[in-house]
N, C-alpha and C positions, 0 to 999 in steps of 0.2 A: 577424441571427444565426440566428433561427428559422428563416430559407428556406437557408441555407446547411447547415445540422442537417440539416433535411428533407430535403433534394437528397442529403445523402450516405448516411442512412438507405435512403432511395428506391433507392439502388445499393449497398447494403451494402459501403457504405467503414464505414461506423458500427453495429455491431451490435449492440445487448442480447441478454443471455442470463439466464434465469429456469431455476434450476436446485433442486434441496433443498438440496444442498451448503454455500449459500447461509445457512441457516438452523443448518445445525449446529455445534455449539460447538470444532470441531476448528479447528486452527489451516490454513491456507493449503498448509503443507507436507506436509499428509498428506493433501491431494486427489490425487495419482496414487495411493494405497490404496483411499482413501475413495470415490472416484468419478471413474475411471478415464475414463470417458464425457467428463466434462465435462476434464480435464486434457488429453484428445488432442484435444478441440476448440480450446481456448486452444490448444492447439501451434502449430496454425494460423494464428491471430493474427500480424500486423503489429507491433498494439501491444495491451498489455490495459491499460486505465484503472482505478483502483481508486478512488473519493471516499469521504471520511468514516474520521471514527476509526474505528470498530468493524471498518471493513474494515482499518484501515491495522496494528491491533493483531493481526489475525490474521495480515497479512502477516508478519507480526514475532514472531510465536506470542506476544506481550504481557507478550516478557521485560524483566528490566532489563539492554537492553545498556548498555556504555561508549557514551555518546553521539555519539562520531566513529566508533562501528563502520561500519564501509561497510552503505550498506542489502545490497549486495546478499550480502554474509554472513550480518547478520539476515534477510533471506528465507529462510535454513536449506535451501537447495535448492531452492526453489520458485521454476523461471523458465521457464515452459513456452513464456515468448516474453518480449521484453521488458515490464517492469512499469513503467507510471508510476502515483505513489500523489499524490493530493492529501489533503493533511489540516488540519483547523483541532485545536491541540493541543487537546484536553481531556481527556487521560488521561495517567498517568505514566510511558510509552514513548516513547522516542526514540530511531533512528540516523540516521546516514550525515550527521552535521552538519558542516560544516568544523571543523578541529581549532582554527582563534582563537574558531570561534563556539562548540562546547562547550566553551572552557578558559572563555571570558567567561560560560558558563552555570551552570561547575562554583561559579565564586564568587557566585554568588547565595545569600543567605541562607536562602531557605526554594524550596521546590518549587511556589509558583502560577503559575508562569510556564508551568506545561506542564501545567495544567489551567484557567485560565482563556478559555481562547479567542479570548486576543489574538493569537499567533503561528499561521502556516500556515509548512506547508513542501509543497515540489514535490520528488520525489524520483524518480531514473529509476535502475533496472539493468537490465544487456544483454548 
């Protein structure tokens, strides 16, 4: 896995980008105001990969959607190319879940199920 990583780093199939943006408390959707630079780089982009809650709650500006909202309506505009989010749940935000799998969510008794850190979800818009 590591020499297939490295191979496409090595030809920028694979990019990182280290930005401030990165650091500031605004949500995802207000990076073409906020920094302009970095949103018409992502335009660019193939695909942009997002890991981790903190990133996947900014995607989502860390509202409480209804849980089947399509993610890519909770992105609030923000799709400067296609987004894929991976996340392990640990915070009380979710969309874009299938409507059997938010109705089987909605009946759960209490809310640990989306801060514990048993579920992941893989979520793509485009």
């Amino acid at each position: 896995m590591y020499e297939k990583l490295s191979a496409r780093v090595n030809t920028n199939q694979l990019v990182f980008r280290d930005h401030r943006f990165w650091t500031y408390p605004q949500p995802y959707c207000e990076m073409r105001n906020v920094a302009p630079d970095l949103y018409s780089e992502l335009s660019m982009a193939s695909l942009i990969m997002f890991k981790g809650d903190l990133n996947y709650r900014k995607l989502v500006a860390d509202r409480d959607w209804a849980y089947d909202t399509p993610f890519k309506t909770a992105l609030c505009g923000f799709l400067p190319a296609p987004v894929l989010a991976l996340r392990t749940l640990k915070a009380e935000t979710v969309a874009g879940l299938p409507q059997d799998v938010a109705e089987r969510m909605r009946q759960e008794p209490d809310l640990k199920w989306m801060i514990t850190g048993e579920y992941g979800i893989a979520e793509l818009a485009f």
